[in-house]
N, C-alpha and C positions, 0 to 999 in steps of 0.2 A: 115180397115184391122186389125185383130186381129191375134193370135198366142198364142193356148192352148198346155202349155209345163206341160202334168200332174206329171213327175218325176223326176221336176226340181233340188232338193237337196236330197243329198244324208240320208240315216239314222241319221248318225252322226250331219248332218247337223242340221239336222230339230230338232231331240233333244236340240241340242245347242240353238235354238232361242225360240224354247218353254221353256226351262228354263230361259232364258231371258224375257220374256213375260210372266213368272209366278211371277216375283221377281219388276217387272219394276212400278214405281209409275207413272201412266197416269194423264195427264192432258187433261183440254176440248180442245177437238179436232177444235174449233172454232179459234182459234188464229194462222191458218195455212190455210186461205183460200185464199191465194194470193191477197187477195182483187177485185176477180173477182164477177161481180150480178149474183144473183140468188144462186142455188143449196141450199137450209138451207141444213146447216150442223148440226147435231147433235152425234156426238161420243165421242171418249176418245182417246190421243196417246202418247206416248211415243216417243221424240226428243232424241235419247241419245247422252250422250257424251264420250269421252276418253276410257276407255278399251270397253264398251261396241261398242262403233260410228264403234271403227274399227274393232271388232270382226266382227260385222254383215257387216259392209261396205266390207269385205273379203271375205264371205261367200258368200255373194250376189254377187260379182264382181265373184268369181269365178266359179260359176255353170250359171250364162252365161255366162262366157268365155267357158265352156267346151260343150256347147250344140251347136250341128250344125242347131237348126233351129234358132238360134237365131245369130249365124256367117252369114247362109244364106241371114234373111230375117232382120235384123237391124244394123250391122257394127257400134261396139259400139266406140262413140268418146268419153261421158263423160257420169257419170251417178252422180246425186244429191245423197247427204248421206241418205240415208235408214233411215224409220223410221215406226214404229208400229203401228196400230189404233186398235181399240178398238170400238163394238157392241154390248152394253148388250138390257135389254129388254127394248122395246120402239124407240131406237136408229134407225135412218137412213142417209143417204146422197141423195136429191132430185137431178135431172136431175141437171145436170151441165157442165161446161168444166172446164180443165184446163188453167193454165197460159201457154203462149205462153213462157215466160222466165220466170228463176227464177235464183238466184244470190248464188253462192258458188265459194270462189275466183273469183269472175267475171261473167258476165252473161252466164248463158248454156240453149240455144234453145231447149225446152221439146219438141222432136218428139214422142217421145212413154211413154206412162205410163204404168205401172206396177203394180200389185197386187198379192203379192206369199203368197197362204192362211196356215197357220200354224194350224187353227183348222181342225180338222176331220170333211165332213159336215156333220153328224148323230151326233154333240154333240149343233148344232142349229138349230134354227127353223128361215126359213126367211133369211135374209142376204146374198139375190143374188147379184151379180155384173148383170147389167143389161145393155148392151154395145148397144145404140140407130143406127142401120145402116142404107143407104139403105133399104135393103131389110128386113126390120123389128127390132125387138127388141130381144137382145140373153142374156139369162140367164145363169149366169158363177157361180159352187159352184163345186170347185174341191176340190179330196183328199186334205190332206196335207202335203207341200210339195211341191203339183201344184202349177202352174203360169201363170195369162197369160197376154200378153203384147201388147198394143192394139194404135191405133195410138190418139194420145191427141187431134184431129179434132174431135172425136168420144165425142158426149155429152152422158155422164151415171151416173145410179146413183148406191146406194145401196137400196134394199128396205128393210122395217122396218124388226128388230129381236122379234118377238113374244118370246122367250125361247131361255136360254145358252146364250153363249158369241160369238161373232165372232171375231177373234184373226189373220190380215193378215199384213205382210211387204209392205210397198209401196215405190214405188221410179220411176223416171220421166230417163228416157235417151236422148242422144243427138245423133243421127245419125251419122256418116260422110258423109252421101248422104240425104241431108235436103228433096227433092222432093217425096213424098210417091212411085207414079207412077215409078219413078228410080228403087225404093228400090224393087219396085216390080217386075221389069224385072228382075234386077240383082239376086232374090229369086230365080227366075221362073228358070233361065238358070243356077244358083245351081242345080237345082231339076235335069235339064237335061241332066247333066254334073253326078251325083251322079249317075241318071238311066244308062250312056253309060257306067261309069266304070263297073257298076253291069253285064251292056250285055257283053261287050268288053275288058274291061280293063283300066286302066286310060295310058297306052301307045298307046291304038289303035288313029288311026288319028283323027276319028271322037270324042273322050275324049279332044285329043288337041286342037282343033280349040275352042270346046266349051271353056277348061279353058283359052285359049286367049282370047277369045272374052267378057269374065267375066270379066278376070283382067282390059283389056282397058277398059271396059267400066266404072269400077269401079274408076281408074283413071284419066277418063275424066270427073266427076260424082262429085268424090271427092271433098271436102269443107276444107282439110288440116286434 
């Protein structure tokens, strides 16, 4: 399961992080692999810390908080501090997965990863997000600004940057409903619930039952 949010942050936003990722001293991207086989990694990133950790840590926390496909379809419990990577020419990421955990204050269960690209893609060449599914292989190069957030079971990689830089934020979340399939009803009967207010109202009966039947489920679903 993925989820392409192409106007994730706002102007202001995205200004802010691209001038943090004009100023930002990268390092090899290799010393961040969780120590999972496979994937060669070849990039460049930026860990920040102190004004910077929390500027973007904010920024990012706050344009998914404000986006409903991402209240629908991920109920965010925790999300790892945000950090920058870097694609110049040559650069790629081989098929790979993520860590199932990774440790900030404590371990937090990566349910979904994330990639909000900062570069425009017409300033590279190359440097798809390429998310391996079922039902084939999906090539991800959104504006900037876009995001998308895709469940961490999904092996992907990036492929090679012929030309330019590729410049995106990444960061791992934690669900409050660990089970994808859950996550996926509970999405589904958002979607259902959003369409009856559209027909009806969100007081007509049939709006109600749906929001009941979301919150219980959500609450029976729930991991705290």
């Amino acid at each position: 399961m993925f989820l392409t949010i192409p106007d994730l942050l706002r102007a202001d936003e995205l200004t802010t992080l691209q001038t943090m990722a004009e100023r930002a001293a990268f390092d090899d991207g290799t010393t961040t692999t969780g120590g999972m086989p496979g994937g060669h990694k070849n990039n460049l990133q930026y860990v920040p810390q102190g004004p910077d950790l929390n500027s973007l840590s904010q920024i990012v926390r706050s344009a998914l908080n404000r986006s409903d496909v991402v209240r629908d379809n991920v109920m965010i419990k925790n999300i790892m501090p945000p950090m920058i990577s870097k694609y110049q020419d040559g650069m790629e990421y081989k098929s790979h997965l993520d860590a199932p955990f990774m440790h900030h204050k404590g371990p937090v269960r990566t349910d979904m990863s994330m990639t909000l690209f900062l570069s425009d893609p017409d300033s590279y060449d190359g440097g798809a997000l390429v998310l391996e599914t079922d039902f084939g292989d999906h090539e991800i190069k959104l504006p900037a600004g876009g995001a998308v957030v895709y469940s961490t079971r999904l092996y992907h990689r990036v492929t090679p940057v012929t030309g330019g830089a590729r410049i995106a934020v990444v960061t791992w979340i934690q669900s409050h409903i660990a089970d994808p399939a859950q996550r996926k009803v509970i999405g589904e009967i958002w979607h259902a619930y959003d369409d009856m207010v559209e027909a009806k109202g969100e007081t007509s009966p049939e709006a109600k039952r749906l929001m009941f039947a979301v919150l219980e489920l959500t609450r029976m679903w729930a991991d705290g």
